[in-house]
N, C-alpha and C positions, 0 to 999 in steps of 0.2 A: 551321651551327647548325640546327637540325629545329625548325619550326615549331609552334605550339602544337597538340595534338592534336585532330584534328577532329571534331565536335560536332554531334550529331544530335537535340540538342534544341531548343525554341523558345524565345527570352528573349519570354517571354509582355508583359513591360513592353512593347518595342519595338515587337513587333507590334500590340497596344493603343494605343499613341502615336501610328499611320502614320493617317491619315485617310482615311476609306474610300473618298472620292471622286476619288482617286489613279489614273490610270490608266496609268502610265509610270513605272519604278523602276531604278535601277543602285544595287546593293548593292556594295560594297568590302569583300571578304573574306568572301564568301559561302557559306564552310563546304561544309556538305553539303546547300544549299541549304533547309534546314526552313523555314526564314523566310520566303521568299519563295515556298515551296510552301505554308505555313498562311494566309499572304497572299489569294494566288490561291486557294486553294479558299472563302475569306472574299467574294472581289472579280475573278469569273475572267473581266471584261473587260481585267483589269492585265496590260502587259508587264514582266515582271520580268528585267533582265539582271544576270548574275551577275560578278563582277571578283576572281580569287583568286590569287597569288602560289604554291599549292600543286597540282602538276598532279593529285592525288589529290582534293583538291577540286573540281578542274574538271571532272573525271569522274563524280563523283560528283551534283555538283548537277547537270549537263548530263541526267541521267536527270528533271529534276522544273523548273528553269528555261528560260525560251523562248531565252535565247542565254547561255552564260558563255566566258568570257577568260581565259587564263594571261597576270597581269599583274604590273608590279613598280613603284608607283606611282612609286616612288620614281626610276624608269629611262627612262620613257618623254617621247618624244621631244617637240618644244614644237609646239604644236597639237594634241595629242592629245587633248585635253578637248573637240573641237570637235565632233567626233562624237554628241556628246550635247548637244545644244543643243537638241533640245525635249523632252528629261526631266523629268519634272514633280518628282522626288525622287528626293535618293541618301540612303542610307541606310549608315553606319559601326556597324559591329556590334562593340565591341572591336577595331577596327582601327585609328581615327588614334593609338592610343598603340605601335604598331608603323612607322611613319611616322618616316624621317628628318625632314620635312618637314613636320609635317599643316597649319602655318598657309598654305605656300605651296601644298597640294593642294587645301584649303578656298575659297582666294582663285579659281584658276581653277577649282573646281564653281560658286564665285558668276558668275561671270564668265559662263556659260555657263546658267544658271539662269534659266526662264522669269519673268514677273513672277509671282507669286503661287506659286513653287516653295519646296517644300520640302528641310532637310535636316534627319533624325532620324540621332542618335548614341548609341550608347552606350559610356561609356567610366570605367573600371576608379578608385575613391578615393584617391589616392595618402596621403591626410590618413586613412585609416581607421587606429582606434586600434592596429592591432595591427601596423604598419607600422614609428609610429614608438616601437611596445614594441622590437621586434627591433633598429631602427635604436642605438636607448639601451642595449641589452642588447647590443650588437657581433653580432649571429647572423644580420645579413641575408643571407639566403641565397637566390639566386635557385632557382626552379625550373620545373617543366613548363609548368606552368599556373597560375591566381590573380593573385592581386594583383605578388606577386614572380616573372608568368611571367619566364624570362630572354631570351624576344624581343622585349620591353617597351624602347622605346626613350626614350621621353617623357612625363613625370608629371607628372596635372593634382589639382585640389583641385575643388569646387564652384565655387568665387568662378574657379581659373582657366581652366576649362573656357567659362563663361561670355565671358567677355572672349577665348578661342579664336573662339567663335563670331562674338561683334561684332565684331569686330578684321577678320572674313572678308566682312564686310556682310551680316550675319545679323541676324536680331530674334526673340531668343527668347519663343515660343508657350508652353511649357509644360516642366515638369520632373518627373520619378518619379526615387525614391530606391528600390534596390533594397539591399534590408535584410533581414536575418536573424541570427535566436536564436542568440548566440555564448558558449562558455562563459566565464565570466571576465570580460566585456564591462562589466558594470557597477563591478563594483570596481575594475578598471583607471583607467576612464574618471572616478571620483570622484576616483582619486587624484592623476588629472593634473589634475583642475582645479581641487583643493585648490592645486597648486603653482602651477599659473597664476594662478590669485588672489593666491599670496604674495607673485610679481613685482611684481603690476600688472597684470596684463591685464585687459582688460575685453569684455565681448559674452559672456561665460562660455556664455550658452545656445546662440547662435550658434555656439561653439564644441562644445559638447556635442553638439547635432543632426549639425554637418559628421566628426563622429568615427565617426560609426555605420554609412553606410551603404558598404557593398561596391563598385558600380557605380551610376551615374547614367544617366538616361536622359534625351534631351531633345529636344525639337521644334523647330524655327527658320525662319524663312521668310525671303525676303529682302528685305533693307530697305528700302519703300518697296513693295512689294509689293500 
């Protein structure tokens, strides 16, 4: 299966979220390295190391990061996290929903995690309204990229992305919704929550806001930190 196609733009959220007094980074799935080259040109005391499962990847960010890795988180041997024990942050760019595994890759980055270390993620709405249009409508159909890429192994919500995180001994810092103008977006979303009201549900707003956004971004530190 061919991995999602590689991305030479910046998720402008992420890199806003990383904190600027960061001087040590391992990104997971670090594309064509944009991120951590708009990074360093922001903060270019930072070592950015790159970690990508795609050797087109590796190559490519290897022109603009100080080290990257052809890596497969998912394969690698036990102690391999140890290496990175005074990284001050790793950063998941749309990649722990690619992740056999992400809670048990999470638990060893904490593990290895300085005190006062970071981890910023971003990762893909699985609750976005137009998710579970398709799902009700039978036309789920995976594809390249988006929300239904088909090398999406693991689907989180807000509420469950969160509890990925503390569940990792994480304490989340801060959250961006990445959102945008979609056509149909508000009629749909009245009409579900006309029916979710007919149930019984309740939190209707809470539910209204967690329908909207595309991808989540979020900052975390660790616990006790």
């Amino acid at each position: 299966m061919k991995q999602t196609p590689m991305s030479f733009e910046v998720n402008q959220e992420l890199l806003d979220i990383l904190p600027s007094s960061i001087q040590s980074v391992v990104e997971v799935g670090c594309g064509s390295g944009a991120l951590g080259d708009a990074f360093k040109k922001r903060s270019n005391h930072c070592i950015w190391k790159g970690l990508d499962i795609d050797r087109n990847c590796v190559e490519n960010a290897s022109r603009v990061l100080d080290s990257v890795a052809e890596v497969d988180l998912d394969l690698v041997p036990e102690g391999f996290f140890q290496q990175f024990r005074q990284i001050e942050c790793w950063v998941f760019g749309d990649s722990l929903e690619h992740l056999k595994d992400p809670w048990g890759v999470l638990r060893n980055v904490v593990e290895v995690l300085p005190a006062q270390g970071y981890v910023a993620i971003c990762v893909p709405n699985s609750q976005h309204w137009s998710v579970w249009l398709q799902m009700a409508l039978g036309d789920f159909k995976y594809m390249d990229s988006g929300l239904l890429d088909r090398t999406h192994l693991r689907w989180f919500s807000r509420a469950t992305i969160i509890t990925l995180l503390e569940e990792a001994g994480l304490h989340v810092l801060k959250g961006v919704k990445r959102e945008y103008s979609e056509k149909n977006r508000e009629l749909v979303i009245a009409a579900f929550l006309r029916f979710c009201q007919s149930i019984g549900i309740k939190e209707l707003q809470q539910l209204e806001q967690d329908l909207k956004p595309q991808q989540y971004v979020f900052l975390a530190q660790k616990a006790g930190g």
